[in-house]
TIVO-2410 file (N, C-alpha, C; in nm, 3 decimals):
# residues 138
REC num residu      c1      c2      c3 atome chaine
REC   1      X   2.095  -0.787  -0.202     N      A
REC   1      X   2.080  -0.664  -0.278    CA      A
REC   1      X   1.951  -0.594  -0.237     C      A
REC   2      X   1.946  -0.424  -0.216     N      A
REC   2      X   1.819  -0.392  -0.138    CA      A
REC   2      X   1.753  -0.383  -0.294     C      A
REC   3      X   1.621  -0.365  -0.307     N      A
REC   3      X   1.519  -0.311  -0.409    CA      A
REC   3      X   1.450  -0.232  -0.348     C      A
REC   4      X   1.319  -0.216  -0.419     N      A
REC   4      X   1.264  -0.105  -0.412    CA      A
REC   4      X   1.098  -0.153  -0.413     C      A
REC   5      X   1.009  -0.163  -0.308     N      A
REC   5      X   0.880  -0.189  -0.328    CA      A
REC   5      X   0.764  -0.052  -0.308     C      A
REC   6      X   0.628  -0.084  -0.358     N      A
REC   6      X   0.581   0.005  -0.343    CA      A
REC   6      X   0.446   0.002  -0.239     C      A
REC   7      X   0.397   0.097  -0.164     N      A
REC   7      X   0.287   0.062  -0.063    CA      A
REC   7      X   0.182   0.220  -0.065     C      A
REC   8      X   0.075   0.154  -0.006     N      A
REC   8      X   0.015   0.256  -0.013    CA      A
REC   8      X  -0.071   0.200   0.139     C      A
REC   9      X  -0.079   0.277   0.283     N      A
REC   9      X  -0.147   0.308   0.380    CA      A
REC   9      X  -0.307   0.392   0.341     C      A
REC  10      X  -0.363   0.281   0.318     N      A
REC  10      X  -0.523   0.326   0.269    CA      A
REC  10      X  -0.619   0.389   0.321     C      A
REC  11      X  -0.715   0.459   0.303     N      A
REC  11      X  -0.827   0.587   0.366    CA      A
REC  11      X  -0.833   0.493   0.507     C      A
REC  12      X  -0.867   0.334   0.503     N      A
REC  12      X  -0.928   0.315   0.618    CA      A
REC  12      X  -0.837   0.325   0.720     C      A
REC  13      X  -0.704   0.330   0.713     N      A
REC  13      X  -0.599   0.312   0.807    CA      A
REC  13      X  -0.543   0.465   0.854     C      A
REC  14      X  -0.547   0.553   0.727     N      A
REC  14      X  -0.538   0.712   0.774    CA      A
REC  14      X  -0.703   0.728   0.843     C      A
REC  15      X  -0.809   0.740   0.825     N      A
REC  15      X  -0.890   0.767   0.893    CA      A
REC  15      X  -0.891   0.728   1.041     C      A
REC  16      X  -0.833   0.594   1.028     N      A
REC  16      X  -0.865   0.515   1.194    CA      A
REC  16      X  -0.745   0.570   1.257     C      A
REC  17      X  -0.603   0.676   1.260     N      A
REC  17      X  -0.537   0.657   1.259    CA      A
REC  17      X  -0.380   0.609   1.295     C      A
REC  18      X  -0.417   0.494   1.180     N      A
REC  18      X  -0.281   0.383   1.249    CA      A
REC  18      X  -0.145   0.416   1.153     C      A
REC  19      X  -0.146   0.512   1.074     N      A
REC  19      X  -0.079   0.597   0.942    CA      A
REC  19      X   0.077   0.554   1.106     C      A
REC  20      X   0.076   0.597   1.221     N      A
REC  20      X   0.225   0.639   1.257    CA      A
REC  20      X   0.262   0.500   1.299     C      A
REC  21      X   0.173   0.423   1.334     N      A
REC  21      X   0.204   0.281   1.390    CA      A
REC  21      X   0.195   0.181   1.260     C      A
REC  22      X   0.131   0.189   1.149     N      A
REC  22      X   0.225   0.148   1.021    CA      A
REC  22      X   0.344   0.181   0.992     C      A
REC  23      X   0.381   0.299   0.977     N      A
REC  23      X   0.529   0.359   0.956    CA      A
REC  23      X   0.653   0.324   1.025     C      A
REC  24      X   0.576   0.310   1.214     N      A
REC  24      X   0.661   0.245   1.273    CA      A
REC  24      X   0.669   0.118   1.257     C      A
REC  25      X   0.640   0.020   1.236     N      A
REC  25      X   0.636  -0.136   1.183    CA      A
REC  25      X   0.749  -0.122   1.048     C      A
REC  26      X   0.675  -0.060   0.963     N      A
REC  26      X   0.775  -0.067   0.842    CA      A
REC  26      X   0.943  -0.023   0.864     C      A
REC  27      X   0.969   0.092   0.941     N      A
REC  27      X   1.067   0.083   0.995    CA      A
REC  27      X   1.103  -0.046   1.132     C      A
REC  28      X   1.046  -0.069   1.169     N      A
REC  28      X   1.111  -0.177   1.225    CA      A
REC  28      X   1.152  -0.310   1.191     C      A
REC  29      X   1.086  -0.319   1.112     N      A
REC  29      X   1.117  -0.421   1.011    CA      A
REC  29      X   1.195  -0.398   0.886     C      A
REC  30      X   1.336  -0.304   0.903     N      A
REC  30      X   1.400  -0.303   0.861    CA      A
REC  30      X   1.415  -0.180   0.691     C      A
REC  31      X   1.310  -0.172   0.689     N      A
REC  31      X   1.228  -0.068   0.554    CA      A
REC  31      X   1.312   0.034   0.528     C      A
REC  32      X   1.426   0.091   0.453     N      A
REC  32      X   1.423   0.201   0.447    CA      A
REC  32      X   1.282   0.284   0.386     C      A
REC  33      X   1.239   0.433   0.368     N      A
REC  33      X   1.130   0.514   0.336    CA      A
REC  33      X   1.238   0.571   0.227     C      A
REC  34      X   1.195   0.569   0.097     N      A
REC  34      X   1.287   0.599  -0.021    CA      A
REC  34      X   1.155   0.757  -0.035     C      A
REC  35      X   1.067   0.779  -0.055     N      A
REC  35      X   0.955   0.814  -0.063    CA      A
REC  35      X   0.849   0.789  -0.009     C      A
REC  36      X   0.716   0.918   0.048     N      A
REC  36      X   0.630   0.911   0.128    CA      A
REC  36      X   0.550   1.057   0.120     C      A
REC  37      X   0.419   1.017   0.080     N      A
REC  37      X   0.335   1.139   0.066    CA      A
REC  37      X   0.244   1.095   0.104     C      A
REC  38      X   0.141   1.228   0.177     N      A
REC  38      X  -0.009   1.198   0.203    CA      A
REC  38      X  -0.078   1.223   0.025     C      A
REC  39      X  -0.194   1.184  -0.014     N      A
REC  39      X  -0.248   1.242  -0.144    CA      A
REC  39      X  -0.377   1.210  -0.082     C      A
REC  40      X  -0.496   1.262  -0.197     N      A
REC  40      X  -0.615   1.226  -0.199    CA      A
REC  40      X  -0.663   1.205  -0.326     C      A
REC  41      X  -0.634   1.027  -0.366     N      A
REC  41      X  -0.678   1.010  -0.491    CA      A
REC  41      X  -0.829   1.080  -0.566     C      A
REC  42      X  -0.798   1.108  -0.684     N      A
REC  42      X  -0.979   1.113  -0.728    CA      A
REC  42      X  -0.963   1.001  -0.782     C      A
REC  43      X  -1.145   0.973  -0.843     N      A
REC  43      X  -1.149   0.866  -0.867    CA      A
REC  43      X  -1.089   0.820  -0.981     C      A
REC  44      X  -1.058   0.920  -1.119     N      A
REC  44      X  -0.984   0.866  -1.200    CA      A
REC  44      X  -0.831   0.863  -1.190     C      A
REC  45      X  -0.769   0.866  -1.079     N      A
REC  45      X  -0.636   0.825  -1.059    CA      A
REC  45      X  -0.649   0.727  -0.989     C      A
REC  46      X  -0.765   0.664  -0.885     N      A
REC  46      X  -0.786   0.543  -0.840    CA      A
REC  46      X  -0.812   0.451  -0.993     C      A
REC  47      X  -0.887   0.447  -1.057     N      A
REC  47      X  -0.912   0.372  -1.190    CA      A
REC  47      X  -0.795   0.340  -1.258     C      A
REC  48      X  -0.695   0.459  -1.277     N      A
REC  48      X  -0.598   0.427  -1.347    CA      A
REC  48      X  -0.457   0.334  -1.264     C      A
REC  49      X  -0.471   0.384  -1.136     N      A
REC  49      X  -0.384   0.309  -1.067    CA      A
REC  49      X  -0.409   0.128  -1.058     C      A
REC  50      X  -0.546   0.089  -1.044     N      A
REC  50      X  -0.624   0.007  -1.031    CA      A
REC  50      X  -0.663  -0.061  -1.154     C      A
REC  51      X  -0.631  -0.012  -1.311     N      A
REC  51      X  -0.660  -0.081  -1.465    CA      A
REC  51      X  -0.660  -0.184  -1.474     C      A
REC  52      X  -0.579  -0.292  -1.358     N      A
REC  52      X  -0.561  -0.434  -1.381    CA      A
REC  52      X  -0.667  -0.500  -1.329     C      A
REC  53      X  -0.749  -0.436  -1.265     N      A
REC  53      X  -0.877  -0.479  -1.167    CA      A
REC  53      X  -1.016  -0.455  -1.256     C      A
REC  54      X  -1.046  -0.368  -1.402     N      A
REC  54      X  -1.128  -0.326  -1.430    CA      A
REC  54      X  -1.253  -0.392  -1.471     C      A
REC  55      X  -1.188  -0.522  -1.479     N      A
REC  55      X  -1.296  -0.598  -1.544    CA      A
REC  55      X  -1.319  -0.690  -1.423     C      A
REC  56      X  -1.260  -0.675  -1.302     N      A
REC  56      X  -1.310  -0.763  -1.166    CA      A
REC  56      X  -1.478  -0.711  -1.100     C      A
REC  57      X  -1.536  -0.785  -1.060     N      A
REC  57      X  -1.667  -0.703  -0.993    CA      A
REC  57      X  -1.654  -0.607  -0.902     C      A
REC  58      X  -1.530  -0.595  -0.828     N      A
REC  58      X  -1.514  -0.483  -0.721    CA      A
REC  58      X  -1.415  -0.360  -0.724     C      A
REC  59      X  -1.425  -0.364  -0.852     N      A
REC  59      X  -1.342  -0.269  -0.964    CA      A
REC  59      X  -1.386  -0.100  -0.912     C      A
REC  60      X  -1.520  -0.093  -0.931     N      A
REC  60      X  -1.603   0.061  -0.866    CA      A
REC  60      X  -1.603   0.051  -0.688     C      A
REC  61      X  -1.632  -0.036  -0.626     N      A
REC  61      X  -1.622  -0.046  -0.501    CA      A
REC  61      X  -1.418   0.019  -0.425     C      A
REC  62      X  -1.369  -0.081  -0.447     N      A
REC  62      X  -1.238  -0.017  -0.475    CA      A
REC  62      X  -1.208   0.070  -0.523     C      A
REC  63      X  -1.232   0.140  -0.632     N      A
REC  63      X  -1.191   0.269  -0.677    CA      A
REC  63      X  -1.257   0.405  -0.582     C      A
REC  64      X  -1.366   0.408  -0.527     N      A
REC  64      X  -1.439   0.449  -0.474    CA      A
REC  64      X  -1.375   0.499  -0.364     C      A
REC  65      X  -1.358   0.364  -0.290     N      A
REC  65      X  -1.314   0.363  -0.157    CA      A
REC  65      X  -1.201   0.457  -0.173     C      A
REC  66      X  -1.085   0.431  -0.275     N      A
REC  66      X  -0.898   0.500  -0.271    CA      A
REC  66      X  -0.941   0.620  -0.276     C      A
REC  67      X  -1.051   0.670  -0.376     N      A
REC  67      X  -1.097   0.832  -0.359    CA      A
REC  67      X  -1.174   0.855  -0.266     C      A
REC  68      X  -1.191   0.787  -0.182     N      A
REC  68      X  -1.276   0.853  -0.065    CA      A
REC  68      X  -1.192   0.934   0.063     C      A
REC  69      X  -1.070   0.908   0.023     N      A
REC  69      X  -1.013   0.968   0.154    CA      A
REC  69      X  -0.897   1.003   0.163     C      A
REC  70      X  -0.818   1.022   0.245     N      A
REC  70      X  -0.626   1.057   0.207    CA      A
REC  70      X  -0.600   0.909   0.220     C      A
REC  71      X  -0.448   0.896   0.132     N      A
REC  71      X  -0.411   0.757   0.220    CA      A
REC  71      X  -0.254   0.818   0.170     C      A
REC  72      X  -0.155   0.736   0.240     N      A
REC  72      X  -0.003   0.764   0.189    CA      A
REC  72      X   0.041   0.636   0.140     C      A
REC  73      X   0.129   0.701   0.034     N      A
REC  73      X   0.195   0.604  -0.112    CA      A
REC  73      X   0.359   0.635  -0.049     C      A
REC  74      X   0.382   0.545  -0.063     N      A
REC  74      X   0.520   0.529   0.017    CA      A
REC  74      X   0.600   0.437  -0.061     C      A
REC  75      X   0.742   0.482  -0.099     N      A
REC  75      X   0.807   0.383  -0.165    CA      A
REC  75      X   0.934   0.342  -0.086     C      A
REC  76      X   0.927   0.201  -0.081     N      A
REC  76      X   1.016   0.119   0.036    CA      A
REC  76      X   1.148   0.093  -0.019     C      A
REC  77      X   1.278   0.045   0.043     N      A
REC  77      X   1.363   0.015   0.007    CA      A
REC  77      X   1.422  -0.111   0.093     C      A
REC  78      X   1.439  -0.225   0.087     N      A
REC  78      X   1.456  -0.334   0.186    CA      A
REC  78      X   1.586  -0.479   0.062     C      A
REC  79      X   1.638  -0.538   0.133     N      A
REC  79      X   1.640  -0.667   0.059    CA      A
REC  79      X   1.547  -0.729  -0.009     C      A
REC  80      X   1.500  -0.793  -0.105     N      A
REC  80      X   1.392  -0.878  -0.104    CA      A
REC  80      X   1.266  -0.787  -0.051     C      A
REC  81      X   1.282  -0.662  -0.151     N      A
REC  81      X   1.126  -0.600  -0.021    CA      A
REC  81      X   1.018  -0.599  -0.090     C      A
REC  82      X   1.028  -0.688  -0.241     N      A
REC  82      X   0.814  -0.676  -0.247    CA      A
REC  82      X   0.827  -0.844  -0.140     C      A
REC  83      X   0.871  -0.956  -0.169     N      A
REC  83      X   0.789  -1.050  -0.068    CA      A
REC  83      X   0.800  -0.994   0.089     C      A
REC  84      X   0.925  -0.923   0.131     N      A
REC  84      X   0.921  -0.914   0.292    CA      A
REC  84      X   0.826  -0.769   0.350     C      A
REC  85      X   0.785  -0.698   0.251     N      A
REC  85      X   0.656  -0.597   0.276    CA      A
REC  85      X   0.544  -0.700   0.238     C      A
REC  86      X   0.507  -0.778   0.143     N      A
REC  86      X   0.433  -0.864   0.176    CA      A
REC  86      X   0.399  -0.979   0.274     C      A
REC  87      X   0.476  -0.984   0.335     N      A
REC  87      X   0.473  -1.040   0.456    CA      A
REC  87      X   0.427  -0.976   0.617     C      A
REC  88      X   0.493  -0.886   0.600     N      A
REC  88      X   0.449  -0.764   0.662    CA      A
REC  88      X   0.325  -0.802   0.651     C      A
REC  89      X   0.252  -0.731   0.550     N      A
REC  89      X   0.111  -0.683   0.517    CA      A
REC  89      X   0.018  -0.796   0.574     C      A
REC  90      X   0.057  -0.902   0.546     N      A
REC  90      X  -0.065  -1.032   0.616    CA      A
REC  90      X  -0.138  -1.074   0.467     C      A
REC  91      X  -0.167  -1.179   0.518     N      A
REC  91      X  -0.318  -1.199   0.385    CA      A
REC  91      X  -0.410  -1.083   0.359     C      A
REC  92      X  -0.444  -1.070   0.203     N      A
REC  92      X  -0.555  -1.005   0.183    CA      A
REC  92      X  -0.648  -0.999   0.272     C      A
REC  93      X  -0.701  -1.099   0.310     N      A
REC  93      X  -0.885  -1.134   0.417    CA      A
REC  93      X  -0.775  -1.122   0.530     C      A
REC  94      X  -0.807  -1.001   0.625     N      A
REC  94      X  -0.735  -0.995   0.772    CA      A
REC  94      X  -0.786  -1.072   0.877     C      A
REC  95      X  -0.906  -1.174   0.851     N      A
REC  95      X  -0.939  -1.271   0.881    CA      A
REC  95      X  -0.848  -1.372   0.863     C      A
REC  96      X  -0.775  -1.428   0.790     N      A
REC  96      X  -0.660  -1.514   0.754    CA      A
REC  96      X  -0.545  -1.459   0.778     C      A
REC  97      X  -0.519  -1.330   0.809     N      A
REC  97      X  -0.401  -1.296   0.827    CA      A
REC  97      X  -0.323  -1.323   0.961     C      A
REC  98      X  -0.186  -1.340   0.941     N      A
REC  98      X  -0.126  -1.411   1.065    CA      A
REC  98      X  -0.111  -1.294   1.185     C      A
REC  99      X  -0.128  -1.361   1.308     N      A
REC  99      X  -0.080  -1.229   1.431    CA      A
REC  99      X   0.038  -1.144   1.422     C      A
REC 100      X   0.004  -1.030   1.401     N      A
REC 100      X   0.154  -0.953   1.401    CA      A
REC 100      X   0.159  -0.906   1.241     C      A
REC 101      X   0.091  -0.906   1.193     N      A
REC 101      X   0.101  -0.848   1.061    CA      A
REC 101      X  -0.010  -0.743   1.064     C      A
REC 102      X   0.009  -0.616   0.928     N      A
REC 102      X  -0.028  -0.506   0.931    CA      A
REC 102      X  -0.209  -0.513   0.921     C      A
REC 103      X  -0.246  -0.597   0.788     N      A
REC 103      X  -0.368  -0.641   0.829    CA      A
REC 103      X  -0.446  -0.674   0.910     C      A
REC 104      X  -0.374  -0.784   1.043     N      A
REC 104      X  -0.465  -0.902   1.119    CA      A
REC 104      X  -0.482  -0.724   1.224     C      A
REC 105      X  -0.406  -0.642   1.229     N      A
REC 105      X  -0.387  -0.539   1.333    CA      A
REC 105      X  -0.466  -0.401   1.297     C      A
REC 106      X  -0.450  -0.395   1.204     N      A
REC 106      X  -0.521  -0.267   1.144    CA      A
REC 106      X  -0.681  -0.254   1.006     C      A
REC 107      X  -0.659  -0.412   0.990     N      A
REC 107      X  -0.770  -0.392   0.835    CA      A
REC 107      X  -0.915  -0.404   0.926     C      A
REC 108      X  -0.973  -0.373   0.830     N      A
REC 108      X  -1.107  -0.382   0.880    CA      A
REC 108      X  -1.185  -0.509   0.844     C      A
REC 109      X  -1.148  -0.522   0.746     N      A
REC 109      X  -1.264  -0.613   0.623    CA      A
REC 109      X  -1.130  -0.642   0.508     C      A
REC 110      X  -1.208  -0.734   0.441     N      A
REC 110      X  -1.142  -0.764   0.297    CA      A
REC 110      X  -1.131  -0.677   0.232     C      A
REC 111      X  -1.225  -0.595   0.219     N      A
REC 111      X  -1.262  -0.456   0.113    CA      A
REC 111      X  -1.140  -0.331   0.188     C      A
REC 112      X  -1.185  -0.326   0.288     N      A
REC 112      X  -1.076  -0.202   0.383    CA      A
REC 112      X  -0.975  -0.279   0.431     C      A
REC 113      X  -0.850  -0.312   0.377     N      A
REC 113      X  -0.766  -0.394   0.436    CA      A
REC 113      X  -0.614  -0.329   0.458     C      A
REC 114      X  -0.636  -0.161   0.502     N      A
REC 114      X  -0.560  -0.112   0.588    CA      A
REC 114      X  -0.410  -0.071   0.449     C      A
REC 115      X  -0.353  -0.145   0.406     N      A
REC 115      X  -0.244  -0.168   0.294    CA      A
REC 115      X  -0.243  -0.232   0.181     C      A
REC 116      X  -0.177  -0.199   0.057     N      A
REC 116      X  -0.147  -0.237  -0.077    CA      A
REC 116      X  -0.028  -0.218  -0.124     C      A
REC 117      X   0.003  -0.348  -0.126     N      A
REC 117      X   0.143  -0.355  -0.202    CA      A
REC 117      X   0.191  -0.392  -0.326     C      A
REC 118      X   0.285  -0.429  -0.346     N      A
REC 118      X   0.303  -0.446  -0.534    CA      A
REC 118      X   0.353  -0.605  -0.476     C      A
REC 119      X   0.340  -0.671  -0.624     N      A
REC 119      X   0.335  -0.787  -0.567    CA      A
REC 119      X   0.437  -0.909  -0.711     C      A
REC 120      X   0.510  -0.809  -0.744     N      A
REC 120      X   0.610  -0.824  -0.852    CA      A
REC 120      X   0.719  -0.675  -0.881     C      A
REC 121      X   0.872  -0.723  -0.862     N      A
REC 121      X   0.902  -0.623  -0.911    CA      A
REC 121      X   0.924  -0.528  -1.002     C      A
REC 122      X   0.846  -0.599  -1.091     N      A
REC 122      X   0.804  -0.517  -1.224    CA      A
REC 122      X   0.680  -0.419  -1.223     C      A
REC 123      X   0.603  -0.457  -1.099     N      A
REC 123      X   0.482  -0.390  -1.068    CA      A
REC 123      X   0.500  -0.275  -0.939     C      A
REC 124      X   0.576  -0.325  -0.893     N      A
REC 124      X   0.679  -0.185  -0.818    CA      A
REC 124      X   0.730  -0.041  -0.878     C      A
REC 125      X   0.775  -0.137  -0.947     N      A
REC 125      X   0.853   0.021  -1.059    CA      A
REC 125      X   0.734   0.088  -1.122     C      A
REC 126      X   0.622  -0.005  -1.196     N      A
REC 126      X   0.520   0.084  -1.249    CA      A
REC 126      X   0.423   0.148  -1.156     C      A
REC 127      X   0.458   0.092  -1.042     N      A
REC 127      X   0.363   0.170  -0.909    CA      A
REC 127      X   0.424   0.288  -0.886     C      A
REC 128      X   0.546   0.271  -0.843     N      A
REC 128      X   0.646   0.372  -0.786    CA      A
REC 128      X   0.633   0.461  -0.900     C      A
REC 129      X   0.657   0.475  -1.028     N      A
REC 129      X   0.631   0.576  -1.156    CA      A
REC 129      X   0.479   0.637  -1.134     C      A
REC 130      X   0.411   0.548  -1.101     N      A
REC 130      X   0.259   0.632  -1.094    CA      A
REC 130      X   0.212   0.729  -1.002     C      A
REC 131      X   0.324   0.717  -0.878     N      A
REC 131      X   0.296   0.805  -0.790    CA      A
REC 131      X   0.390   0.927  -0.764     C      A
REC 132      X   0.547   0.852  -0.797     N      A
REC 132      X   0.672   0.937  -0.736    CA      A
REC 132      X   0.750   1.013  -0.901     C      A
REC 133      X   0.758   1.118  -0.907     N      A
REC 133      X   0.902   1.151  -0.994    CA      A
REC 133      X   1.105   1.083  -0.944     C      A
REC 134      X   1.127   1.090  -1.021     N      A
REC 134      X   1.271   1.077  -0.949    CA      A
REC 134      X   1.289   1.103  -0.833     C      A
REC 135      X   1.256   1.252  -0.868     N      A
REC 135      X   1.292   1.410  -0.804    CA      A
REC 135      X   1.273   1.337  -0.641     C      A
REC 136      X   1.179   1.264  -0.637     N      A
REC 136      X   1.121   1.230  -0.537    CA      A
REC 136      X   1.100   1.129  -0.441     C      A
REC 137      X   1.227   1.078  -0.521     N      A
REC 137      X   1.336   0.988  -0.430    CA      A
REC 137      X   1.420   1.014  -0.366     C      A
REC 138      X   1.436   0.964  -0.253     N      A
REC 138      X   1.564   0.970  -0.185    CA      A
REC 138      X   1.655   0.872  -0.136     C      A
***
């Protein structure tokens, strides 16, 4: 059965940019693109996107960073696609991340780690609501 995951290509990956060679990966790996926009978070739509992090120490560092730059929020459509976009993506630390994944190839650091995904599909849908209308599916 396909679902529906959610991603976001982050400032450091549109700045450096690997924005068309992510896109191409995700399509090659099978992804339909249900939805896909450039934005430029401010910081209180980084905060609010990010609420589950608020009380972590890198809560302002992170928020910071999502408003610092464009990044694209993209909503996926695959089998099984929050674990197989997480797979994709690599480990958090792109230091640990395996060869051939979006991280070990594109992140910078732990902090700049190129992609963010949802990591439950209950946290998909409330991702995908935070960014997309219906309207704005396809």
């Amino acid at each position: 059965m396909s679902n529906l995951t959610f991603g976001i290509i982050k400032p450091d990956a549109v700045k450096n940019g690997y924005q068309g060679k992510i896109i191409d990966a995700i399509l090659e790996n099978g992804f339909g693109i249900r939805g896909m926009k450039l934005i430029h978070m401010t910081k209180s739509e980084a905060e609010g996107f990010y609420a589950v992090h608020s009380e972590r120490p890198f809560f302002g560092e992170l928020t910071d960073f999502m408003s610092s730059a464009p990044c694209i929020v993209l909503c996926l459509e695959k089998e099984n696609a929050v674990p197989e976009w997480r797979v994709l993506m690599g480990a958090t630390n792109p230091e640990e991340a395996d060869e051939g994944t979006l991280r070990k190839m594109y992140a910078n650091s732990l902090g700049e780690n190129a992609v963010h995904g949802s990591d439950s599909d209950e946290n998909a849908a409330i991702e995908i609501a935070y960014f997309f209308s219906k309207l704005e599916l396809v």
